[in-house]
C-alpha positions as CSV (number, residue, x, y, z in Angstrom):
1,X,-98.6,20.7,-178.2
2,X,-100.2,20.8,-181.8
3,X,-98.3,22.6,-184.7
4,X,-100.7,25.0,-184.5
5,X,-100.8,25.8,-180.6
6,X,-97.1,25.9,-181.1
7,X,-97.7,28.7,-184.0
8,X,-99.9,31.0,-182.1
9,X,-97.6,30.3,-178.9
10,X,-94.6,31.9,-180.9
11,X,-96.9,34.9,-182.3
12,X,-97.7,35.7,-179.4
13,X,-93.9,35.7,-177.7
14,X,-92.8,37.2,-180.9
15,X,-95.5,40.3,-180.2
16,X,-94.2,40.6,-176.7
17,X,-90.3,41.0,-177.4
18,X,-91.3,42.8,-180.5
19,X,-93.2,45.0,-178.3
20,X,-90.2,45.6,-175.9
21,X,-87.6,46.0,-178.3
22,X,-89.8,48.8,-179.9
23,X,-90.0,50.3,-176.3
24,X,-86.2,50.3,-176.0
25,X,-84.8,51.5,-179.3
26,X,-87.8,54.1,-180.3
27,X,-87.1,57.5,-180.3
28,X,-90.7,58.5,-180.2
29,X,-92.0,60.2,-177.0
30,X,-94.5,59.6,-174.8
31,X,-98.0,59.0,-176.6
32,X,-96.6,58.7,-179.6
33,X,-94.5,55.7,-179.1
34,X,-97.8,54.2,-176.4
35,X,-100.4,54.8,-180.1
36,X,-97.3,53.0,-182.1
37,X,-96.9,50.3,-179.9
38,X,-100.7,49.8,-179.5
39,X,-101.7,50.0,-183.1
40,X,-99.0,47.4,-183.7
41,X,-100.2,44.9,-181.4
42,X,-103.7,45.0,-182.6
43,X,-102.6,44.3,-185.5
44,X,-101.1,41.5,-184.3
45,X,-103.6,40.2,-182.3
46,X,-106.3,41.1,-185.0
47,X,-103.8,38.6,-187.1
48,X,-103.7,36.0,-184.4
49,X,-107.7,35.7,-184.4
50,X,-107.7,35.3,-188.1
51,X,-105.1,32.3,-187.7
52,X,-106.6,31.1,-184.2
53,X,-110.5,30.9,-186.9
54,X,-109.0,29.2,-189.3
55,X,-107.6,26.5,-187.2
56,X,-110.8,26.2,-185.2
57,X,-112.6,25.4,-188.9
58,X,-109.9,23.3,-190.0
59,X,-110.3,21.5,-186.7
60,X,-114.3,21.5,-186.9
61,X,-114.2,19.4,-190.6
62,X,-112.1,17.2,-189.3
63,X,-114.4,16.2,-186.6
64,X,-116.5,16.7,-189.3
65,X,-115.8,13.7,-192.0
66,X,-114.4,11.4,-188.8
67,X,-117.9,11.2,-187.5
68,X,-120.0,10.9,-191.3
């Protein structure tokens, strides 16, 4: 696994147990605590993407100035 596979691996465990730990200890109710949870994880994910682009660019110059 590449460093950054192994980056966006742990995000996206991290967003999972983060997710369930907010599940146990919130005190919110109902929709509350399901819009919480979900804006969090878009967040996230939205952060995720971001990262997941800029390797894909980083990875794309690479291939770029190894085959000039």
């Amino acid at each position: 696994m590449t460093k950054e596979t192994k980056i966006i691996a742990g995000l996206l465990a991290g967003a999972a147990l983060g997710a369930a730990v907010a599940l146990i200890l919130s005190t919110d109710k109902g929709d509350d605590l399901k819009e919480s949870v979900t804006d969090w994880l878009a967040d996230i994910l939205d952060s995720s993407k971001d990262k997941i682009a800029d390797v894909a660019s980083s990875v794309k110059d690479s291939i770029a100035k190894a085959t000039a």
